[in-house]
C-alpha positions in Angstrom: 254.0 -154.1 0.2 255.5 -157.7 1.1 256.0 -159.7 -2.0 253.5 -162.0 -1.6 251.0 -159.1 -2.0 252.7 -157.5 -5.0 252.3 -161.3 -6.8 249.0 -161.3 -5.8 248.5 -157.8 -7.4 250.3 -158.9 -10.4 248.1 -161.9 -11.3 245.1 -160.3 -10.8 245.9 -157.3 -12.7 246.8 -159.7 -15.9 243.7 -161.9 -15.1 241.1 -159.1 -15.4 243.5 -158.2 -18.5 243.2 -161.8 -20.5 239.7 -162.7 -19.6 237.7 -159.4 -19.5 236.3 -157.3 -23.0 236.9 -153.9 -21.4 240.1 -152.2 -20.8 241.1 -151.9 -17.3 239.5 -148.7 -15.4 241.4 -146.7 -13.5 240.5 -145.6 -10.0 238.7 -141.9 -10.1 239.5 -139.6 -7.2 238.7 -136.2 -5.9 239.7 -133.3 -7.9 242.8 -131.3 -6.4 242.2 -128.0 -5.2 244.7 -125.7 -6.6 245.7 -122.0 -6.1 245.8 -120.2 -9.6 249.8 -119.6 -10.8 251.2 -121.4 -8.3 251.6 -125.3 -6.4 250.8 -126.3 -3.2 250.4 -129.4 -1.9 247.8 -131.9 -3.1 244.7 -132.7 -1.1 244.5 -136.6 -2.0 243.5 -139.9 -0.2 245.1 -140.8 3.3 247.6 -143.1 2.5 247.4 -146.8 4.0 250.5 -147.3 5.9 250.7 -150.9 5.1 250.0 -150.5 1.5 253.9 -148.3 1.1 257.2 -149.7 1.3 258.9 -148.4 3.9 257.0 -145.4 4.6 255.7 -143.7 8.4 255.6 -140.4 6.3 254.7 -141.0 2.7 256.2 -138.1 0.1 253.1 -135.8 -1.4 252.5 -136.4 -5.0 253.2 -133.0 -6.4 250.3 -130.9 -8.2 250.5 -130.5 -12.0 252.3 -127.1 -13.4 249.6 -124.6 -14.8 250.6 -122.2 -17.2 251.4 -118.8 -16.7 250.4 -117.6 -20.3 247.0 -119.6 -19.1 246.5 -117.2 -15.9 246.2 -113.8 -17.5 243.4 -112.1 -18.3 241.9 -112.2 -22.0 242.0 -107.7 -24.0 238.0 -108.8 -23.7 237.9 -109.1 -19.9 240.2 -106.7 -19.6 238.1 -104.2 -21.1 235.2 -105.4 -18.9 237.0 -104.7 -15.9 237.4 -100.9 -17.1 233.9 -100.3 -18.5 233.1 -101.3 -14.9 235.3 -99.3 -13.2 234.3 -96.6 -15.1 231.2 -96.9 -13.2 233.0 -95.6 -9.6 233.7 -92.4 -9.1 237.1 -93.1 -7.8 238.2 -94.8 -10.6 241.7 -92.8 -11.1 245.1 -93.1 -13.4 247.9 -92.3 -11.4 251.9 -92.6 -11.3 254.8 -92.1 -9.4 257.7 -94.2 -7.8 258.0 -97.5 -5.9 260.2 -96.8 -3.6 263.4 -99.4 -3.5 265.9 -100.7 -0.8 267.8 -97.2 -2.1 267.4 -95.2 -4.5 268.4 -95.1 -7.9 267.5 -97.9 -10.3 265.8 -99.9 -7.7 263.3 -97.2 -7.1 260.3 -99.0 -9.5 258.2 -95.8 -11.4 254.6 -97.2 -12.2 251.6 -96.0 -13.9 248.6 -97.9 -12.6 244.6 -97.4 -13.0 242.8 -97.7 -9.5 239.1 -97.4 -8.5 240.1 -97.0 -4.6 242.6 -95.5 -2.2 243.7 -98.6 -1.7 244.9 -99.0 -4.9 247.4 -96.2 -5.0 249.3 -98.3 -2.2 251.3 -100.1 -4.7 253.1 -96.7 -5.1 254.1 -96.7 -1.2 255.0 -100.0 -0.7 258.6 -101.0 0.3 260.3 -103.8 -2.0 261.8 -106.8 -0.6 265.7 -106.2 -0.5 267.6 -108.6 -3.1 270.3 -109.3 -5.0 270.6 -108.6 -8.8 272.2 -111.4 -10.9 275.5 -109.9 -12.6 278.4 -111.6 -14.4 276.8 -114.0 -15.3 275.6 -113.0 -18.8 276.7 -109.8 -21.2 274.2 -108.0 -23.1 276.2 -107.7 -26.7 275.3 -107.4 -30.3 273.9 -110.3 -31.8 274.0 -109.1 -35.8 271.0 -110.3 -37.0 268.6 -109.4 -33.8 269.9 -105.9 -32.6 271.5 -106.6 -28.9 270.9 -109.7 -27.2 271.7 -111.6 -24.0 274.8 -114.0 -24.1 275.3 -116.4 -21.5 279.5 -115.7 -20.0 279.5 -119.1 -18.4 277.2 -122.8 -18.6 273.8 -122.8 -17.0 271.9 -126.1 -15.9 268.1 -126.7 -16.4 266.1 -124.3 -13.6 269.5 -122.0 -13.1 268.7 -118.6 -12.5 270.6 -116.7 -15.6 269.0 -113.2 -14.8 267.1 -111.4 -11.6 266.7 -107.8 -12.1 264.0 -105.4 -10.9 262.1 -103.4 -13.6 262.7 -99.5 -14.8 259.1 -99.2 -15.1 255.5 -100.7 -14.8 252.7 -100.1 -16.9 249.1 -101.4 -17.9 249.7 -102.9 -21.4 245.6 -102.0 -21.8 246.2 -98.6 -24.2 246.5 -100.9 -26.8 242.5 -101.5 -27.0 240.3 -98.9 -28.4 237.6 -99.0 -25.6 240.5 -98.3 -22.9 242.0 -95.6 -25.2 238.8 -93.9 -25.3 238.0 -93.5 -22.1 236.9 -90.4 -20.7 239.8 -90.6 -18.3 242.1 -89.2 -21.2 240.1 -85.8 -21.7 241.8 -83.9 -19.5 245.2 -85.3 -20.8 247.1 -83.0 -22.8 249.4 -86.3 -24.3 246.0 -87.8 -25.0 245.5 -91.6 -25.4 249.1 -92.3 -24.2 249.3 -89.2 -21.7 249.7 -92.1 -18.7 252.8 -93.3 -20.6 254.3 -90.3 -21.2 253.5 -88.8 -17.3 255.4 -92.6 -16.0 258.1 -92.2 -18.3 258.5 -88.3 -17.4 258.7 -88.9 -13.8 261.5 -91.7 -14.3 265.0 -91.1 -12.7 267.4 -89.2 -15.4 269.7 -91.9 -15.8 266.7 -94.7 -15.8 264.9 -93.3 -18.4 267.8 -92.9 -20.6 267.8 -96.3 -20.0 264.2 -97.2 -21.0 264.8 -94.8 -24.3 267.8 -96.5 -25.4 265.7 -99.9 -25.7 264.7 -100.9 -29.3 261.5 -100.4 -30.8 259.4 -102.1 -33.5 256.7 -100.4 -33.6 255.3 -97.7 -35.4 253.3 -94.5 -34.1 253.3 -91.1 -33.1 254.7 -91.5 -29.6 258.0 -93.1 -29.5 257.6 -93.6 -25.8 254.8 -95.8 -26.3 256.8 -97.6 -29.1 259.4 -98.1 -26.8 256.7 -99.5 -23.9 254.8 -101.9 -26.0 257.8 -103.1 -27.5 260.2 -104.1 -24.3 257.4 -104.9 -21.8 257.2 -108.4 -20.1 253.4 -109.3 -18.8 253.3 -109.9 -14.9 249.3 -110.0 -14.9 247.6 -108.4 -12.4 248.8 -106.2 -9.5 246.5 -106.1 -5.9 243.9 -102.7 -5.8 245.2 -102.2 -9.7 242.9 -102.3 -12.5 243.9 -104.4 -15.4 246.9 -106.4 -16.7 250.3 -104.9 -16.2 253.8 -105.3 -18.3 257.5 -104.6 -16.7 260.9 -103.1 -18.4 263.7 -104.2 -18.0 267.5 -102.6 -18.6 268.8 -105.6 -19.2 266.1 -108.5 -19.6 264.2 -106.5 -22.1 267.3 -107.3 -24.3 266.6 -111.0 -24.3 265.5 -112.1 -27.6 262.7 -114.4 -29.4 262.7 -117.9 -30.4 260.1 -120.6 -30.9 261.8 -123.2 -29.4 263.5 -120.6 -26.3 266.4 -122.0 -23.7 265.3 -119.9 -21.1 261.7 -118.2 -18.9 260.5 -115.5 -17.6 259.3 -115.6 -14.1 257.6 -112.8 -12.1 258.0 -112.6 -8.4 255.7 -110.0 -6.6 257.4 -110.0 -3.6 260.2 -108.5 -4.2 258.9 -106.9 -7.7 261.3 -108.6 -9.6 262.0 -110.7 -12.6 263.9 -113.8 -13.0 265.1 -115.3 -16.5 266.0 -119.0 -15.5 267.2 -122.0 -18.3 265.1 -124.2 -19.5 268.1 -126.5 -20.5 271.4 -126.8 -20.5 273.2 -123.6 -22.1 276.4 -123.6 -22.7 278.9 -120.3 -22.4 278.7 -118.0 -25.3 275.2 -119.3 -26.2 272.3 -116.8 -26.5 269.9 -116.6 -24.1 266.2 -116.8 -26.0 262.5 -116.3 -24.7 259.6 -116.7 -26.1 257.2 -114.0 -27.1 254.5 -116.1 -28.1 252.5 -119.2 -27.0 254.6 -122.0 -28.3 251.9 -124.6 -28.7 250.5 -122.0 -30.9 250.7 -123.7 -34.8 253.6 -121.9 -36.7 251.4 -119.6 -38.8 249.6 -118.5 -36.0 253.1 -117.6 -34.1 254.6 -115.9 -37.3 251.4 -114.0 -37.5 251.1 -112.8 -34.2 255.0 -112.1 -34.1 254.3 -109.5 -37.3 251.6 -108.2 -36.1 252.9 -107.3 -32.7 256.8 -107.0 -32.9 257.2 -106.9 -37.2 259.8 -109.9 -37.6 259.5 -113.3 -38.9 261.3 -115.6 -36.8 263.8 -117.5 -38.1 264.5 -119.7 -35.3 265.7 -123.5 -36.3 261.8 -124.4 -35.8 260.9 -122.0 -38.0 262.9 -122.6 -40.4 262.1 -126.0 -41.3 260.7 -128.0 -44.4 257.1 -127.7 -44.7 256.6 -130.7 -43.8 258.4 -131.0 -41.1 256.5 -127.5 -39.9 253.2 -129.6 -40.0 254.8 -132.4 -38.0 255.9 -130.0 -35.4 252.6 -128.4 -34.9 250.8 -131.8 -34.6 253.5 -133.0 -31.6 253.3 -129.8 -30.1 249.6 -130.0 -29.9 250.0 -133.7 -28.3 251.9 -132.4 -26.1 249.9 -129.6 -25.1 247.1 -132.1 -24.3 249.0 -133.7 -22.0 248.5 -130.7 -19.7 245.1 -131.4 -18.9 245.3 -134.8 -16.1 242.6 -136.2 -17.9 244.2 -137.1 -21.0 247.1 -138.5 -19.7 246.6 -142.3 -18.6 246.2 -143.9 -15.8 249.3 -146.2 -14.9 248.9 -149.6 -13.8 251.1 -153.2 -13.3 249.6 -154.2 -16.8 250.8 -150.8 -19.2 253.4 -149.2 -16.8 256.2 -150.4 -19.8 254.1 -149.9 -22.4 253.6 -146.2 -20.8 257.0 -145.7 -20.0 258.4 -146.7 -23.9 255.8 -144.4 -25.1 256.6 -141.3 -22.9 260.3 -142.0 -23.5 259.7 -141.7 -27.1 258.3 -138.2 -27.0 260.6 -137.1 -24.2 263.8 -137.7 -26.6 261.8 -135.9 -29.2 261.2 -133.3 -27.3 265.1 -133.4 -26.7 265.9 -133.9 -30.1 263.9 -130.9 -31.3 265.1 -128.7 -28.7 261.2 -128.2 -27.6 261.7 -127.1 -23.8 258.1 -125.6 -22.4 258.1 -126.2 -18.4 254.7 -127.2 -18.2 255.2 -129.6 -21.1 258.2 -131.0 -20.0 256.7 -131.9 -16.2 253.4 -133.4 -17.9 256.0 -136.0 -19.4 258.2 -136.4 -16.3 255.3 -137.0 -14.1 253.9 -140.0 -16.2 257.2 -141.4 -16.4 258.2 -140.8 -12.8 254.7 -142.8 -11.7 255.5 -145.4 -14.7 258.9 -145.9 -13.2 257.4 -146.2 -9.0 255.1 -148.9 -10.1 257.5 -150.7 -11.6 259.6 -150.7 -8.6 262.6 -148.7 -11.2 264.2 -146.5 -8.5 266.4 -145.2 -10.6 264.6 -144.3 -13.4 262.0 -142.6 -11.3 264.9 -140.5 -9.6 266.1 -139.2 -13.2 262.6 -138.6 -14.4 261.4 -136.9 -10.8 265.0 -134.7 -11.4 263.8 -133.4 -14.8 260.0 -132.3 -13.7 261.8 -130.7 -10.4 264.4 -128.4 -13.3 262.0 -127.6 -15.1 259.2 -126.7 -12.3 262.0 -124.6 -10.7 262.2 -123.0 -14.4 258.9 -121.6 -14.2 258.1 -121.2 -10.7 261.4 -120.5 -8.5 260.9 -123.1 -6.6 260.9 -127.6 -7.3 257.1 -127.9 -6.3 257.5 -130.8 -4.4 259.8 -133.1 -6.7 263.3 -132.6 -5.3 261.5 -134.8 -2.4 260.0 -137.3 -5.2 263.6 -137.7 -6.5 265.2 -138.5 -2.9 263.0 -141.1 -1.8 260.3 -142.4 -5.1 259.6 -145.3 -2.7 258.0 -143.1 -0.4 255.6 -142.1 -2.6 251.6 -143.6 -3.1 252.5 -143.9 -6.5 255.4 -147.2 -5.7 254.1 -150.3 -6.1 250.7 -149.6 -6.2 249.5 -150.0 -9.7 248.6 -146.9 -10.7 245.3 -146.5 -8.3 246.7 -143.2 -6.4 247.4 -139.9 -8.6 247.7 -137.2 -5.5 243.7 -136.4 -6.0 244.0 -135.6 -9.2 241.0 -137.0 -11.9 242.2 -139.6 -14.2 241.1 -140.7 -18.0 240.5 -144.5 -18.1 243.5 -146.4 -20.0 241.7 -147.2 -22.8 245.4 -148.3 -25.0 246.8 -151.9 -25.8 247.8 -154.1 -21.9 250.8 -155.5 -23.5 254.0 -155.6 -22.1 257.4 -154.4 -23.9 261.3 -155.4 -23.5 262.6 -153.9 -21.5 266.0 -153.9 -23.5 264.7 -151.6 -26.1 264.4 -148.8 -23.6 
């Protein structure tokens, strides 16, 4: 865009704000099309050469983060799924090995619920090859948590602390009553829990002793399922399997809870791994947290689901605030959390782009300040800022910004979804200069908020 045009833009833009009653509407496109649990790229409007500086091939606007925790299946659906299995006669519980690049620890022991032959191929297929993650953290005591995971040397934002492959792999479904009492179990002489028992029995020696060395917190008559429900990470759903699954780890399973976690599970089906990667920056000696819960959840919710299920009150530093500091918490966290659905975040143009970009600074150096690191959270923030920044014409703001959302999307995905190329060239991207008018197909609120304009020196 030459100057001239970008003038031209600008008056209009703080004509129609003077002299018109209604706010300034944003432009609506086309909804993206998005694959559930992971990015690919966006399906928005053919860019207009002319309209971007410097640009033959413009840079994709990258898709918004979904939630993992978002993507699994609700106990209720769950439960569905098996009353209708139930209804096929080769509906089956069945366990065994997965076998590994060798043998050993690498060789994965599953008990899965299929309805097919197809389904019993999980326990035949051949795991990618790869390369577990060692000296870089120590699993020690932690004296207040049992054992816990202690970083041995400084991770940055979307570093990989962790990538191990799992002792076992289970349906975390027993612990509903309608999937407990399924006929299945009447020829079981361990009843309810027999599938537990006949996975954990056909483990390896030395990785079961493993797996039974693992803390429990739970009560009941089999301390195998104690153990199970205790250590088990969910990785949703697995192909020709019925139900939701959870994975063990020897090491991983160690990592401990907080509210306000450093760190994030990620589950990679190819290779039938799990990855533990930072969320910030972690320095040596530090423990290495997760959380157990949803952490947009409102504290009492999270301290009640953390009894119920695990039988500890956290006493992380966001739990262990002043009441009223608690409520204040909760209420950001919730704005936050709405700022994961596109259409209530607004739409950027010439006339709000620093009004926008003081606001979203505000809450990112909360965020910051509280130590309040959820991926999805964090990249809903970046991305305004990052398209605040490109219309602005701030290069080097929309580099930092478009850094930040590519950490924290490598965080929770293993990979930068697109912004590593949004940090090396902003000005290649629909969003530069343009006023707002192009979100990468994805549906925009109208900006509805004061068209005033802010010093730039107080940023």
């Amino acid at each position: 865009m030459s100057v001239a045009h970008l003038q031209i833009s600008r008056a209009r833009c703080l004509l129609a704000t003077c002299f018109s009653r209604r706010p300034l509407e944003a432009i609506t496109l086309r909804a993206t099309s998005m694959r559930r649990g992971f990015l690919k790229p966006c399906s928005g409007k053919t860019p207009n050469a002319r309209t971007i500086a410097n640009s033959a091939r413009p840079v994709p606007i990258p898709c918004p983060l979904v939630r993992q925790l978002d993507l699994v299946p609700s106990m209720k659906t769950t439960e569905e799924a098996f009353t209708r299995a139930l209804r096929d006669p080769g509906f089956n519980a069945a366990w065994g090995r997965i076998p590994g690049t060798e043998d050993g620890p690498h060789a994965i022991t599953a008990g899965i619920y299929t309805v097919s032959a197809a389904g019993s191929t999980l326990l035949t297929r051949s795991c990618k090859p790869f390369k577990r993650a060692g000296g870089l953290y120590e699993i020690r005591d932690t004296h207040v948590a049992g054992r816990g995971m202690f970083a041995l040397e400084g991770f940055l934002p979307g570093s990989l602390i962790a990538h191990e492959r799992p002792l076992l792999i289970l349906s975390v479904a027993e612990m509903s009553p309608v999937v407990a009492g399924l006929p299945v179990w009447k020829e079981c002489p361990g009843g309810e829990h027999c599938l537990v028992e006949a996975a954990v029995a056909a483990m390896p020696e030395d990785a079961r002793r493993l797996l039974l060395s693992l803390v429990s917190s739970r009560t009941g008559p089999s301390m195998t399922h104690n153990i199970t429900n205790t250590n088990a990470y969910t990785i949703g759903n697995l192909d020709g399997c019925i139900g939701v699954y959870g994975a063990i780890f020897e090491d991983m399973s160690r990592v401990n809870h907080s509210c306000s976690p450093n760190a994030e599970f990620l589950w990679n089906m190819d290779t039938l791994t799990g990855d533990v990667r930072a969320l910030r920056h972690i320095a040596p000696g530090e423990q290495i947290t997760t959380s157990y819960v949803d952490v947009f959840s409102p504290y009492t919710s999270r301290l009640d689901t953390l009894w119920r299920s695990y039988t500890f009150r956290c006493q992380c530093p966001t739990c262990t605030l002043q009441p009223h500091q608690i409520i204040d918490d909760d209420l950001f966290r919730t704005e936050i959390y709405n700022l994961l659905d596109p259409a209530r975040r607004p739409a950027v143009g010439l006339c709000n782009a620093l009004h926008v970009t003081k606001t979203y600074l505000l809450k990112a150096r909360r965020m910051e300040r509280d130590g309040f690191y959820d991926a999805c959270g964090w990249v809903a923030v970046a991305r305004v800022l990052v398209e605040a920044a490109s219309v602005l014409g701030e290069r080097g703001r929309a580099v930092r910004w478009a850094t930040r959302a590519a950490e924290m999307t490598r965080a929770a995905t293993g990979t930068d979804g697109g912004w590593a190329a949004v940090a090396a060239a902003p000005e290649q991207t629909l969003w530069w200069q343009r006023g707002g008018e192009v979100e990468g197909g994805t549906d925009r609120a109208v900006w509805s908020g004061p068209q005033f304009s802010v010093s730039q020196a107080a940023m």
